[in-house]
VOKOL-145401 format. One line per 3 residues: their letters; for each residue x, y, z of N, C-alpha, C. Coordinates in pm, 1 decimal. Example, Ala and Ser with C-alpha at 12.3 -4.5 7.8 and 13.67 -1.06 7.14 Angstrom:
<rs>
as) 1319.0/-569.0/780.0/1230.0/-450.0/780.0/1320.0/-330.0/780.0 | 1285.0/-225.0/708.0/1367.0/-106.0/714.0/1290.0/3.0/787.0
</rs>
This chain:
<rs>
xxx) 534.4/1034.6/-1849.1/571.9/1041.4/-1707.5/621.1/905.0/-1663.8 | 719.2/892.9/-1612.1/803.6/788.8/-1541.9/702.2/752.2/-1410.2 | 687.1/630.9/-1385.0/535.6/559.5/-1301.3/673.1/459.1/-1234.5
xxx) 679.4/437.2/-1138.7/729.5/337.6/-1018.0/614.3/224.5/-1050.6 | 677.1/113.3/-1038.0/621.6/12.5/-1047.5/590.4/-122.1/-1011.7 | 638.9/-129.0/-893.5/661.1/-228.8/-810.6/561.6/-274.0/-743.0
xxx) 482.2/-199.3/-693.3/375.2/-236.8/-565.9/290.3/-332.0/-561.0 | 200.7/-352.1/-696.3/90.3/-458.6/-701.5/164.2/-558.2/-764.9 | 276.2/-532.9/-874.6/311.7/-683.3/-933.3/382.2/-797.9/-800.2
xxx) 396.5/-702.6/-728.3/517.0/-802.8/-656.9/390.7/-888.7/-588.4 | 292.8/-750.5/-503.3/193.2/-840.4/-394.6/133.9/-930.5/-471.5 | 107.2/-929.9/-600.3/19.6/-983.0/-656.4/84.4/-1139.1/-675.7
xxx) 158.9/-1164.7/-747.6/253.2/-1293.0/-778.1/257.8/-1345.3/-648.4 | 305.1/-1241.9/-574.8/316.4/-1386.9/-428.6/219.4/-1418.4/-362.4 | 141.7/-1345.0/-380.3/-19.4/-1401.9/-329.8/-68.1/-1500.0/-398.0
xxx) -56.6/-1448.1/-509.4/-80.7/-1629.2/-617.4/-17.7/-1737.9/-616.3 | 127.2/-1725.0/-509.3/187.8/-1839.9/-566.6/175.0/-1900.8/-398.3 | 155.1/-1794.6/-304.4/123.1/-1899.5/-186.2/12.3/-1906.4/-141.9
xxx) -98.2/-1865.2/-225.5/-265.5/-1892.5/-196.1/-318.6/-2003.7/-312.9 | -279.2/-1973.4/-431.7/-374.5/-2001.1/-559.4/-287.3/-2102.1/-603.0 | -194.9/-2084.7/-624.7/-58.1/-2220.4/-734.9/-39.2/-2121.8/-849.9
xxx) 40.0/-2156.7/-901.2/83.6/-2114.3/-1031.4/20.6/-2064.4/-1151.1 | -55.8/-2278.7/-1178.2/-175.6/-2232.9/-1256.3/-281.9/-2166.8/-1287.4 | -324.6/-2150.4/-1120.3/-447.4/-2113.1/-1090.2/-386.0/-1949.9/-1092.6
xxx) -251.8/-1896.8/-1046.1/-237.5/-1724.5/-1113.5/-215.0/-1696.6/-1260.8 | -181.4/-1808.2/-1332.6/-202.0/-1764.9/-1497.6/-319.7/-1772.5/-1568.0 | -410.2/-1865.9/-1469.0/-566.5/-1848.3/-1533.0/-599.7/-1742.4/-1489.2
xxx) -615.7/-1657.9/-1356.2/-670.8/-1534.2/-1333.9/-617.1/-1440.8/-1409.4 | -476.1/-1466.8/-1440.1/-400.9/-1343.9/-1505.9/-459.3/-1326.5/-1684.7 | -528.4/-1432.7/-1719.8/-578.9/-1419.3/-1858.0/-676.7/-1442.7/-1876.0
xxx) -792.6/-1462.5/-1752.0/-910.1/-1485.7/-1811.8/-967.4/-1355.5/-1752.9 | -1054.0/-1273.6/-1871.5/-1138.8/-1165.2/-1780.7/-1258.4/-1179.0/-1709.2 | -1313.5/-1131.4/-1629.3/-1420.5/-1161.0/-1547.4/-1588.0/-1167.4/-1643.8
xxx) -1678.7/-1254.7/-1609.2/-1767.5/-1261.7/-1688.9/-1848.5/-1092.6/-1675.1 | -1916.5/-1108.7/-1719.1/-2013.4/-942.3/-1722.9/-1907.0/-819.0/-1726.6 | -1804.6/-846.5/-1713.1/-1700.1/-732.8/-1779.5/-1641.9/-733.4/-1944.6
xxx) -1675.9/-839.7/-1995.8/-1578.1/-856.0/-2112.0/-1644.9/-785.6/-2217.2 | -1778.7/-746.6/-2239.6/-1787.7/-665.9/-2326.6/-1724.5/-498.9/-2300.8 | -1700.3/-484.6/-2159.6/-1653.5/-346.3/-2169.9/-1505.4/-343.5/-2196.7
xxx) -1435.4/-418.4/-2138.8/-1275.5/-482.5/-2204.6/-1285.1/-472.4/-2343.5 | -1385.1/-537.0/-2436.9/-1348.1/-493.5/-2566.5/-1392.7/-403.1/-2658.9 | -1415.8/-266.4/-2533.8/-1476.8/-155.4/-2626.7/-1568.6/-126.4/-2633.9
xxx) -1654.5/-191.0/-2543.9/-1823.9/-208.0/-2586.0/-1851.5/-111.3/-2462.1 | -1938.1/-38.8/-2469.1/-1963.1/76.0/-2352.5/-2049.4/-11.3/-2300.6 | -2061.7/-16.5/-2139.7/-2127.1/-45.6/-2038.3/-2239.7/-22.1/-2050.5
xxx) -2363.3/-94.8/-2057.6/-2503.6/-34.7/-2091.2/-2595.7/51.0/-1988.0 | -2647.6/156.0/-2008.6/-2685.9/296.6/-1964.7/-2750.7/274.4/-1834.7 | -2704.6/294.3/-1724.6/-2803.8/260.4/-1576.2/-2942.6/310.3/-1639.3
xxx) -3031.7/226.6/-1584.2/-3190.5/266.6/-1567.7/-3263.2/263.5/-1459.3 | -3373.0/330.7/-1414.7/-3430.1/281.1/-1250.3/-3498.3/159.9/-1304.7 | -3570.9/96.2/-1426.4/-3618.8/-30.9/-1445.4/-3488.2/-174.4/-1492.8
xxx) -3394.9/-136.1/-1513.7/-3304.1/-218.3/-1545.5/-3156.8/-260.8/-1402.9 | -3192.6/-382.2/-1427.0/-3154.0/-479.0/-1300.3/-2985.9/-507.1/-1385.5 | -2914.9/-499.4/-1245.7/-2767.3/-464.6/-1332.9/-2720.5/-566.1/-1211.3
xxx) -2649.7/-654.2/-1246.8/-2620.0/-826.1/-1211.8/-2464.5/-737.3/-1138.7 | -2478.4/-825.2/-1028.3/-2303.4/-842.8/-950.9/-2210.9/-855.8/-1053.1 | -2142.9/-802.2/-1037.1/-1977.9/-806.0/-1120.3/-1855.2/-834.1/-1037.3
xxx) -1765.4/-945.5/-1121.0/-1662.2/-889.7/-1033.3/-1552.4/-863.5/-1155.8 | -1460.6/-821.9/-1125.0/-1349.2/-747.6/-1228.3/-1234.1/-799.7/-1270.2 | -1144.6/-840.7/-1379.2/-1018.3/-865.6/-1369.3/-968.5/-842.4/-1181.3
xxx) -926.5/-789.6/-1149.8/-817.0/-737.8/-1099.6/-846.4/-811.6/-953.4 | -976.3/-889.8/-886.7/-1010.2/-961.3/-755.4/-989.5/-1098.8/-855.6 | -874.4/-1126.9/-826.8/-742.9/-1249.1/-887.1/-879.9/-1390.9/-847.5
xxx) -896.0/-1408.9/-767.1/-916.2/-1532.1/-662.2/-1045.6/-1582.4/-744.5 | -1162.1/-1512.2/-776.6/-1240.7/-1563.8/-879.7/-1297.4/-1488.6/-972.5 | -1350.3/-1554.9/-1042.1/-1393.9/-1488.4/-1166.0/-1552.1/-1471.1/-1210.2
xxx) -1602.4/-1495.7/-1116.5/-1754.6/-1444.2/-1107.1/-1815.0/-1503.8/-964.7 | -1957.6/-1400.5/-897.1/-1975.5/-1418.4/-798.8/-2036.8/-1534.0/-708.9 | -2052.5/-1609.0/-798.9/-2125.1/-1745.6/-755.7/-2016.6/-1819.8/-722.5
xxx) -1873.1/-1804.6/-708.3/-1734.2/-1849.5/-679.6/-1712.3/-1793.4/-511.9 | -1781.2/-1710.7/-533.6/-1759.7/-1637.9/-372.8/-1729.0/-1727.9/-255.7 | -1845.7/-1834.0/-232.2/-1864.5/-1889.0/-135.7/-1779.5/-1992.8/-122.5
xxx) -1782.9/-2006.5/-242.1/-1605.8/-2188.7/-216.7/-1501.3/-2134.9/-204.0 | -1477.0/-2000.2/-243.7/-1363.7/-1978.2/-234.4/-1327.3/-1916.1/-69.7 | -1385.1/-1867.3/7.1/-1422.3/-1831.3/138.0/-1369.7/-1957.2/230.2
xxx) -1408.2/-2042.7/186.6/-1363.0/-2206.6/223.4/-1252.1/-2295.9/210.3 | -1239.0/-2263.8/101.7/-1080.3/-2309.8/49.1/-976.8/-2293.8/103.0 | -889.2/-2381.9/146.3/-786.4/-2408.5/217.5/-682.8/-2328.4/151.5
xxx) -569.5/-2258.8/209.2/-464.5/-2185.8/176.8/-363.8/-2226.3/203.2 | -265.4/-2262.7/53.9/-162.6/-2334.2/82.9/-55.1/-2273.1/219.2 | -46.3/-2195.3/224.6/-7.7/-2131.9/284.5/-92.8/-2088.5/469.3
xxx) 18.7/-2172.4/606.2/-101.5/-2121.2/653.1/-24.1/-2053.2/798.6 | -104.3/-1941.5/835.8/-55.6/-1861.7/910.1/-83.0/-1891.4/1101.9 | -86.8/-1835.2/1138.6/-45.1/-1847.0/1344.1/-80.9/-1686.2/1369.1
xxx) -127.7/-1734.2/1458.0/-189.5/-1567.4/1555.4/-84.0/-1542.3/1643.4 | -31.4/-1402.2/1666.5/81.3/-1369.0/1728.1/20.2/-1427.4/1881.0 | 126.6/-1457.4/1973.2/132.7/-1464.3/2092.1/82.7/-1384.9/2187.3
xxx) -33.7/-1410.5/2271.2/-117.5/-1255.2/2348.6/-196.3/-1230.3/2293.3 | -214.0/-1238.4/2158.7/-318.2/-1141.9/2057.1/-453.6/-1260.4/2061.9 | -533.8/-1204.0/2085.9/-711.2/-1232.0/2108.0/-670.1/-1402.0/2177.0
xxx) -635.3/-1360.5/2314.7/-627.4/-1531.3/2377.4/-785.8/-1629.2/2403.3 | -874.8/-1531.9/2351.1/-1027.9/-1589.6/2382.5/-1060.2/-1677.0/2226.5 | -984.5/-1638.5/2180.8/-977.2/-1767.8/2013.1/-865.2/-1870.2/2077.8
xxx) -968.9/-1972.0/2025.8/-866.5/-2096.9/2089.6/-808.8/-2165.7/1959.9 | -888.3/-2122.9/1824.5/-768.2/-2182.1/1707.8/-712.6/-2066.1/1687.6 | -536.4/-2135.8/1750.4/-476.5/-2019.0/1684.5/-395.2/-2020.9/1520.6
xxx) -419.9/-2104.3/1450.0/-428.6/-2092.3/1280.2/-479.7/-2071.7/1246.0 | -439.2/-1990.0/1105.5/-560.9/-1898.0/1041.6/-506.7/-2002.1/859.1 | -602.2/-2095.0/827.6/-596.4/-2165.1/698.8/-673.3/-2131.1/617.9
xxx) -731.6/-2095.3/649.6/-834.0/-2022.6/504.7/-966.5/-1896.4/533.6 | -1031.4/-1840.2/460.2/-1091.8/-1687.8/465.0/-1175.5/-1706.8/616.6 | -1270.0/-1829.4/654.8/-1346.2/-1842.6/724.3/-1318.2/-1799.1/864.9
xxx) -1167.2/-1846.1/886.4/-1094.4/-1849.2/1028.9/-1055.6/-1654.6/1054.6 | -1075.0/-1636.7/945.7/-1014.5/-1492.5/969.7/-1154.5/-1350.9/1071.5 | -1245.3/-1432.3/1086.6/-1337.7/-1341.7/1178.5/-1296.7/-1301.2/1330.2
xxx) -1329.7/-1152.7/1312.1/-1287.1/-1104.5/1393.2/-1112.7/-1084.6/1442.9 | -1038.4/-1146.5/1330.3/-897.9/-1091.7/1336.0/-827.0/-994.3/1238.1 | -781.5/-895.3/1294.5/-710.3/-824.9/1186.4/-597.2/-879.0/1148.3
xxx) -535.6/-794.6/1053.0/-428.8/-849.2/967.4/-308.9/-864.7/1079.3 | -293.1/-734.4/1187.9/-144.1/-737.1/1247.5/-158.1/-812.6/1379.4 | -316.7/-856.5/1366.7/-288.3/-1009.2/1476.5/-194.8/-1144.9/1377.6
xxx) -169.5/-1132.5/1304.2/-83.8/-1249.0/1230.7/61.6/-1228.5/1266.1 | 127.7/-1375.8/1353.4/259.4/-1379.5/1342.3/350.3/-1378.4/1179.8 | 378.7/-1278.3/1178.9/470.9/-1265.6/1046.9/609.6/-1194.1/1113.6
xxx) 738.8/-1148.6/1006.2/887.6/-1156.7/1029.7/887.8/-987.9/963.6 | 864.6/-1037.7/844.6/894.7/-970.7/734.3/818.3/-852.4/711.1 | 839.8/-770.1/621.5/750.1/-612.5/567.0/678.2/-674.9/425.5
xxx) 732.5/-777.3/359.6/663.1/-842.2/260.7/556.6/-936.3/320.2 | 594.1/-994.9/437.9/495.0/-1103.1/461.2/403.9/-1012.6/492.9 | 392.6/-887.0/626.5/307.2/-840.5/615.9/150.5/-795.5/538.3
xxx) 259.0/-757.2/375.8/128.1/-667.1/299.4/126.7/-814.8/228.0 | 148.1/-893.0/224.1/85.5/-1061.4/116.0/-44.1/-1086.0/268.7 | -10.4/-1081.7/378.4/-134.7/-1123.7/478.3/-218.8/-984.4/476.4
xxx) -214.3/-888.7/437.3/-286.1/-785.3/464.0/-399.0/-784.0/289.1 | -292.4/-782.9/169.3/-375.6/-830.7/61.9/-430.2/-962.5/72.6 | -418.6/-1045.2/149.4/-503.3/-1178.9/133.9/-645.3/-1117.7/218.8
xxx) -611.2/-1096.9/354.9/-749.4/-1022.2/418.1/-809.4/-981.1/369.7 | -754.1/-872.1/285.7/-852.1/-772.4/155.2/-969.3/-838.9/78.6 | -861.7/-946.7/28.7/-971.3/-1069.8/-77.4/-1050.9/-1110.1/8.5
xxx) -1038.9/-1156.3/87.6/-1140.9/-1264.1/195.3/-1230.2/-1109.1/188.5 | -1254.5/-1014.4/263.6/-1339.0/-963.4/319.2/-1461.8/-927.3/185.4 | -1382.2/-896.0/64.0/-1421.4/-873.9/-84.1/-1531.1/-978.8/-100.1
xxx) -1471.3/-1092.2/-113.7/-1571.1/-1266.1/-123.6/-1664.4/-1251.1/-22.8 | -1661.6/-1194.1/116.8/-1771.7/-1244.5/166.7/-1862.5/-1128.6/145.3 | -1846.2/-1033.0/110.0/-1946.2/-910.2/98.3/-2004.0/-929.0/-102.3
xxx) -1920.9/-1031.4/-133.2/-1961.5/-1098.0/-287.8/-2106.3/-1204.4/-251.3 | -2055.3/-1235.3/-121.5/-2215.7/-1347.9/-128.3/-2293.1/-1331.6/-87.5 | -2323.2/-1183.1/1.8/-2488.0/-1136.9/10.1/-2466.3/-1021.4/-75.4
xxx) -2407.7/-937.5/-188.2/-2443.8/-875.5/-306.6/-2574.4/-917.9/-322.4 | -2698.7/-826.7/-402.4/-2764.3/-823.5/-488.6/-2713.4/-767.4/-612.5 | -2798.9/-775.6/-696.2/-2814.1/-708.0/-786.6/-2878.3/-527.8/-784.8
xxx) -2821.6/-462.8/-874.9/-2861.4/-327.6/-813.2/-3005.7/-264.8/-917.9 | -3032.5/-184.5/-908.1/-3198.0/-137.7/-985.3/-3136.2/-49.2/-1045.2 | -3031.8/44.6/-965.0/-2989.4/160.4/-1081.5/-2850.9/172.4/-1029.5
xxx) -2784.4/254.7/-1089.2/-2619.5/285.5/-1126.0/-2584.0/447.6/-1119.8 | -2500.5/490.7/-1027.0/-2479.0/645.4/-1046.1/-2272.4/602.0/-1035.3 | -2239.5/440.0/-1040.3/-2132.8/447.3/-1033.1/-2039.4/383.0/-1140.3
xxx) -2151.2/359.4/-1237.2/-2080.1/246.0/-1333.9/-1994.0/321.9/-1440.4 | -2041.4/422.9/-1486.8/-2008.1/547.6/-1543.3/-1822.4/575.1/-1472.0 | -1803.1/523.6/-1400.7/-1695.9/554.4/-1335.8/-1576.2/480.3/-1315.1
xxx) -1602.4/345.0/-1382.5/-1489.9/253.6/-1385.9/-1402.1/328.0/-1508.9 | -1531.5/359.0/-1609.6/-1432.7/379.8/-1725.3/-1342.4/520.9/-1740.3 | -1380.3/582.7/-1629.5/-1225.9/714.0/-1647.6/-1107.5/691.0/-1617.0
xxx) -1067.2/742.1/-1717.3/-920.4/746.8/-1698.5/-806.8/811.3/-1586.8 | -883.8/907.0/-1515.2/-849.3/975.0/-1458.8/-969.8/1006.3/-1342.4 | -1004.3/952.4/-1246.5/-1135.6/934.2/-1142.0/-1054.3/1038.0/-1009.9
xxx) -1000.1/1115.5/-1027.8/-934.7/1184.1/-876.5/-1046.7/1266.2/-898.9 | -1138.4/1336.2/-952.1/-1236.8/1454.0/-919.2/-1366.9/1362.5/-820.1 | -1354.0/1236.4/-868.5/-1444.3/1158.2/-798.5/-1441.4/1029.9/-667.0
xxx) -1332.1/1103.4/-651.5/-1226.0/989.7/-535.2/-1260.2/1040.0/-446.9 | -1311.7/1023.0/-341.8/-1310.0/1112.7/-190.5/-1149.6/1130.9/-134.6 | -1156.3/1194.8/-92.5/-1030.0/1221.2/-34.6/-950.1/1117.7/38.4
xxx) -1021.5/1037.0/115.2/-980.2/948.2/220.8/-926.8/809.2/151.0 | -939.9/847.2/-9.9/-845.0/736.6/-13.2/-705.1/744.0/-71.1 | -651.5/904.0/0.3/-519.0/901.9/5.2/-470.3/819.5/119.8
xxx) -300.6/784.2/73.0/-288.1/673.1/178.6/-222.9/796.6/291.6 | -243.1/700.1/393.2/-175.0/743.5/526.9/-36.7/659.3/577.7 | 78.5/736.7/640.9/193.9/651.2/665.7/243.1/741.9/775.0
xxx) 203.6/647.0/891.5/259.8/653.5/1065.4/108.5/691.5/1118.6 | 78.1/744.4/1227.0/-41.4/772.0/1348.0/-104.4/868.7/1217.8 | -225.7/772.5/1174.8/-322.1/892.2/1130.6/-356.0/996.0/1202.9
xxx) -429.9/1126.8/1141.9/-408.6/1239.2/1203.8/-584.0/1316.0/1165.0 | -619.6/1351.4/1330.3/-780.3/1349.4/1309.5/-793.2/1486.5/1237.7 | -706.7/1543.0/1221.5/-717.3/1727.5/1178.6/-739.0/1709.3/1022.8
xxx) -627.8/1604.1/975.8/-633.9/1592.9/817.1/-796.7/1515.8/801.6 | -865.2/1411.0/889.6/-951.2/1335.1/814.1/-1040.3/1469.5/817.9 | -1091.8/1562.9/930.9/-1147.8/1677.6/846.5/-1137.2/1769.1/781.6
xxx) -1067.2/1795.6/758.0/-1033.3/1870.5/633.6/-983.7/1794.9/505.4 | -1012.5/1701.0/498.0/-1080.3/1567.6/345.8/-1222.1/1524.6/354.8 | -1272.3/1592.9/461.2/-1443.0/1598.8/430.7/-1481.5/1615.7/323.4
xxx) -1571.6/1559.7/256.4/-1671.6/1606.2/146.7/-1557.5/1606.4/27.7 | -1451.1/1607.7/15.2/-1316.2/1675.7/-62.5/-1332.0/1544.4/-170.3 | -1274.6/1595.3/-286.7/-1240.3/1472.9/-346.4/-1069.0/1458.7/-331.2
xxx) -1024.8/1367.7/-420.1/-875.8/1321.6/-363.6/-757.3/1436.8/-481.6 | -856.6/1438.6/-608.4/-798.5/1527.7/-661.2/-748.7/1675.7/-598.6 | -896.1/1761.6/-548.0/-857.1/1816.7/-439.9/-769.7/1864.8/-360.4
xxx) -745.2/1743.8/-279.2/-646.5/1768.2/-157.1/-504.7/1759.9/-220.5 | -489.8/1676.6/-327.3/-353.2/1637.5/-367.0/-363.7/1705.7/-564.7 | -330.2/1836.0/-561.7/-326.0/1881.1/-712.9/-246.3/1792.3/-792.4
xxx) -150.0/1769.3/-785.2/-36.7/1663.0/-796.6/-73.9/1559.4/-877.5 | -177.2/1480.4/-839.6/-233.3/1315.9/-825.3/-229.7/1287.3/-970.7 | -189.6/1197.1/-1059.2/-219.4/1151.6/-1173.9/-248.2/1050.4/-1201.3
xxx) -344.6/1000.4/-1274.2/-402.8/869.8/-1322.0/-343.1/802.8/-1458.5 | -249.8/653.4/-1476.4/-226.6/594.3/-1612.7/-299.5/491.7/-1607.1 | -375.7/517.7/-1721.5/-452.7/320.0/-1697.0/-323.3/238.4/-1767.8
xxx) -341.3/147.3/-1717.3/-217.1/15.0/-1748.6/-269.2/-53.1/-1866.8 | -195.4/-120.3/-1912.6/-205.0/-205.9/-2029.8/-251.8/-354.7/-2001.9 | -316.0/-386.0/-2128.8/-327.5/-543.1/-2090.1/-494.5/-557.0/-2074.0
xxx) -543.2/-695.2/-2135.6/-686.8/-713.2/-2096.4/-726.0/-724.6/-1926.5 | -607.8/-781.8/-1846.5/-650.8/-770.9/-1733.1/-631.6/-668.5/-1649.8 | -616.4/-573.5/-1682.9/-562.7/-467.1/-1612.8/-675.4/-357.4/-1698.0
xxx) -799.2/-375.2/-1743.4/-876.8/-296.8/-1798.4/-935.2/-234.7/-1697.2 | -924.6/-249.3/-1619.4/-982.9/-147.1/-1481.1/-880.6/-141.2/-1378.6 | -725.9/-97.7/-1381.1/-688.2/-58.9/-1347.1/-622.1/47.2/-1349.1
xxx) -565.6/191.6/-1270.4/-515.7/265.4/-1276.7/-349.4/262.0/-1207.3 | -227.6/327.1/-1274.9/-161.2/329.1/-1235.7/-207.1/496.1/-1152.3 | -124.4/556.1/-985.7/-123.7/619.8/-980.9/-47.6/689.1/-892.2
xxx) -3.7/847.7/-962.1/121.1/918.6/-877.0/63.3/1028.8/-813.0 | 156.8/1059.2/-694.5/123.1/1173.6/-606.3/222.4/1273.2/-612.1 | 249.1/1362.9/-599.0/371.6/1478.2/-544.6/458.7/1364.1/-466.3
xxx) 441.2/1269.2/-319.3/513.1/1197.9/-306.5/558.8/1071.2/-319.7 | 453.6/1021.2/-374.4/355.7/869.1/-347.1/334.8/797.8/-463.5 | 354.9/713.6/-515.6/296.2/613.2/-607.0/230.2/536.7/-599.3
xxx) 144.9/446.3/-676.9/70.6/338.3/-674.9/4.8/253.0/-800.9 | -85.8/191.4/-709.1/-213.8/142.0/-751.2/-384.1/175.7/-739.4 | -428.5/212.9/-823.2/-639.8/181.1/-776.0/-637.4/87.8/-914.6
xxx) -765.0/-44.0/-832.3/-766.6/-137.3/-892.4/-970.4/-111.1/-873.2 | -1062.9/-148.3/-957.1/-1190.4/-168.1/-924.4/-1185.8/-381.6/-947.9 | -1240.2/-375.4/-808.4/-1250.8/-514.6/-818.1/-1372.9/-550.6/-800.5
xxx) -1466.6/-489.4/-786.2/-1639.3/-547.8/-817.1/-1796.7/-434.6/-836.6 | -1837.5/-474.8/-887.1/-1959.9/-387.1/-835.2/-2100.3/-475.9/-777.1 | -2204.0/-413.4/-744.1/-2306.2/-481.4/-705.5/-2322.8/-376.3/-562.5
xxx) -2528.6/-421.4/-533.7/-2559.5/-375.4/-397.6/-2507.3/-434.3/-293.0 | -2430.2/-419.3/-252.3/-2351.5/-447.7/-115.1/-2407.6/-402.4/27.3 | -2533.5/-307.7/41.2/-2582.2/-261.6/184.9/-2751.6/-272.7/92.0
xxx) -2817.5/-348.6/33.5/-2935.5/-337.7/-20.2/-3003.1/-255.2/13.2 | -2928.6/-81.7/-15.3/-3025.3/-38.1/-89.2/-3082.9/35.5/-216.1 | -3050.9/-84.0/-300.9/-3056.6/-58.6/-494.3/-2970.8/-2.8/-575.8
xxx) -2920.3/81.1/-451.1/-2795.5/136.1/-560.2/-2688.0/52.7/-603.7 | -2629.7/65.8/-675.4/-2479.8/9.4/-737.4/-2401.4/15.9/-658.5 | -2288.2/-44.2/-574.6/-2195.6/9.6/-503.4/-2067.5/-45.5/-594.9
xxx) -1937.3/-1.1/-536.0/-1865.4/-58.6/-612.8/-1751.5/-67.2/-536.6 | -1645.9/-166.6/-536.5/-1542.2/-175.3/-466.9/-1372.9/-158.2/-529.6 | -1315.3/-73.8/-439.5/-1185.0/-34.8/-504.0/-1093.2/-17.1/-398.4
xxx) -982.2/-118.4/-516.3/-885.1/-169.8/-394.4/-749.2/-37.7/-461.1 | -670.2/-0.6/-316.8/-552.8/84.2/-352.7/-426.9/4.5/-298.7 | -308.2/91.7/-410.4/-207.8/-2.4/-312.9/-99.8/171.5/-311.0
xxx) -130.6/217.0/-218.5/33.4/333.4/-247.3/141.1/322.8/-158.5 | 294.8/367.8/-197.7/421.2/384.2/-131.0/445.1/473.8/-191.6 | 556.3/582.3/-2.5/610.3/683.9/-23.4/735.4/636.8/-113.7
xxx) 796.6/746.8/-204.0/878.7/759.9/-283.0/986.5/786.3/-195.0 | 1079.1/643.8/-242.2/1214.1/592.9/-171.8/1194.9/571.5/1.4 | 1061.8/500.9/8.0/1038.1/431.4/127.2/959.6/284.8/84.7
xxx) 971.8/232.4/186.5/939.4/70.9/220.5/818.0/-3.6/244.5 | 725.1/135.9/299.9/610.8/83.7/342.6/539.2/77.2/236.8 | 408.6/14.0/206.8/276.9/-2.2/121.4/163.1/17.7/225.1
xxx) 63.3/134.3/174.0/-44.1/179.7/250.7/-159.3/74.6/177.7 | -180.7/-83.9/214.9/-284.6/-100.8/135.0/-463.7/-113.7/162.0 | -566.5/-78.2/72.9/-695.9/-72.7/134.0/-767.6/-81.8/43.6
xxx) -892.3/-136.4/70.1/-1031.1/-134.3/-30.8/-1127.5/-67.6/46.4 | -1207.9/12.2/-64.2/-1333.1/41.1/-28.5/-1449.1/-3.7/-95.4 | -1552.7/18.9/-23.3/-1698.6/-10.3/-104.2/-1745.3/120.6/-101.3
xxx) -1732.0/196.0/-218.5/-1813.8/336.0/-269.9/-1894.0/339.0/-312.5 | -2011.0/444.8/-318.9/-2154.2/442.1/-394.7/-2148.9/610.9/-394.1 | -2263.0/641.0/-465.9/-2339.2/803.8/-510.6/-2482.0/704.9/-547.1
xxx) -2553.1/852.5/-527.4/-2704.2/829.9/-503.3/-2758.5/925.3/-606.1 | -2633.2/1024.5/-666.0/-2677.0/1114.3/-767.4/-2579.4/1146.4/-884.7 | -2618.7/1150.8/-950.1/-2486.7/1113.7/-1117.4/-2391.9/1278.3/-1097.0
xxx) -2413.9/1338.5/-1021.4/-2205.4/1404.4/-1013.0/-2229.6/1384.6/-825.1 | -2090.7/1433.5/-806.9/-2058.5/1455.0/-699.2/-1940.4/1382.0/-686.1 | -1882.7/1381.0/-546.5/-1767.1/1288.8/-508.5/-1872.5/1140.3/-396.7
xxx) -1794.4/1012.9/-463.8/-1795.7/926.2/-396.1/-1823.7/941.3/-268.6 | -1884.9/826.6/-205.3/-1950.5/807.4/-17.4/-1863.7/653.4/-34.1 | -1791.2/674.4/64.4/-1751.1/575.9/135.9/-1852.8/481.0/195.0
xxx) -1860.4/368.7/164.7/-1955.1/266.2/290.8/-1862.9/200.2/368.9 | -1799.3/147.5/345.7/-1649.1/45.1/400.4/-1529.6/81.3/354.5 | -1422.1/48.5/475.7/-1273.5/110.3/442.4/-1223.1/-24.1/506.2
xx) -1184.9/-82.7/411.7/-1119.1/-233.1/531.7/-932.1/-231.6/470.9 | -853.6/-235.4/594.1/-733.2/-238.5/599.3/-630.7/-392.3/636.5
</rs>
């Protein structure tokens, strides 16, 4: 099957080259994340237990660092690159530059003066990361796992909730119920999963819709709302076919019981 391919390489490179430098995107691009690399080379993920303590992860594919004790400097770190709050937008913030993850509280992405449809989704994937890092530095560690089992399919639409098909123009409250309880496979028969090539791309999926192409990327796991379970976070990137826009979003998903479809905890845009 012929896969469109544009969406994450592009956001991805220019996010690296006006957040990180050069160097710093060819080291993320080849080094894999610690506590992932035995499953990168084949080695099955070891078996959730309720007595076995299963350490924060973060994944190839959350570029910015490479394990979670990085979280917090990187939250801090100055961005070469630095942005301006549109005019009108939240006049009760009196800095109106936004230089690095810290400054970004309480602003969304389309409070940022930007021009462009590219600048847009590079400030909307940078938000993504920031919000990722700071929910990386109160992670625990989890007691048991009903989600780890789930990085490694090839094909995860039976276990996708529905809601993380993308949306493009005025979401619509009729569709979010009737993607209740649904998984994404489900709603969209269509949907197909390619995992991509490459050590860093070991947890990523390429993926197509009837109209839509993309990305799902897993960029961490760990307890994220402490309580023991595993949660896990997964970033999407989709565009309609022979349109302009990119729907992009992460979630933090968990299950409390080894089948079912995914629970949403967080949807950040």
């Amino acid at each position: 099957m012929h896969v469109e391919r544009r969406t994450r390489p592009v956001l991805l490179s220019l996010l690296c080259l006006t957040w990180m430098g050069p160097l710093a995107c060819k080291r993320a691009s080849e080094t894999p994340a610690e506590g992932a690399r035995d499953t990168q080379a084949g080695n099955p993920a070891p078996a959730p237990a309720q007595a076995t303590s299963l350490p924060v992860q973060v994944l190839p594919g959350l570029e910015m660092i490479s394990k979670p004790e990085e979280a917090a400097a990187a939250l801090r770190r100055e961005w070469p690159q630095t942005y301006a709050l549109m005019e009108g937008r939240l006049p009760q913030k009196k800095a109106r530059e936004l230089r690095r993850c810290t400054d970004i509280e309480g602003v969304d992405a389309n409070d940022v003066d930007v021009v462009t449809q590219q600048e847009t989704e590079i400030v909307q994937l940078q938000f993504l990361q920031c919000r990722v890092l700071k929910a990386l530095t109160t992670a625990r560690p989890s007691r048991t796992s009903q989600v780890r089992e789930i990085l490694k399919l090839k094909s995860p639409g039976d276990v996708l909730p529905a809601a993380l098909a993308p949306e493009f123009g005025e979401a619509a409250p009729d569709k979010a119920r009737e993607r209740q309880g649904k998984s994404w496979s489900a709603t969209e028969p269509a949907l197909h999963f390619e995992p991509r090539e490459g050590e860093r791309n070991a947890f990523s999926l390429e993926v197509t819709g009837q109209d839509t192409f993309g990305l799902l990327e897993w960029w961490a796991t760990g307890d994220f709302n402490g309580d023991g379970q595993e949660d896990v976070i997964a970033y999407r990137a989709m565009s309609p076919r022979g349109g302009s826009l990119t729907d992009i979003a992460a979630f933090v998903l968990t299950r409390s019981q080894p089948q079912g479809v995914l629970q949403i905890l967080e949807h950040w845009r």
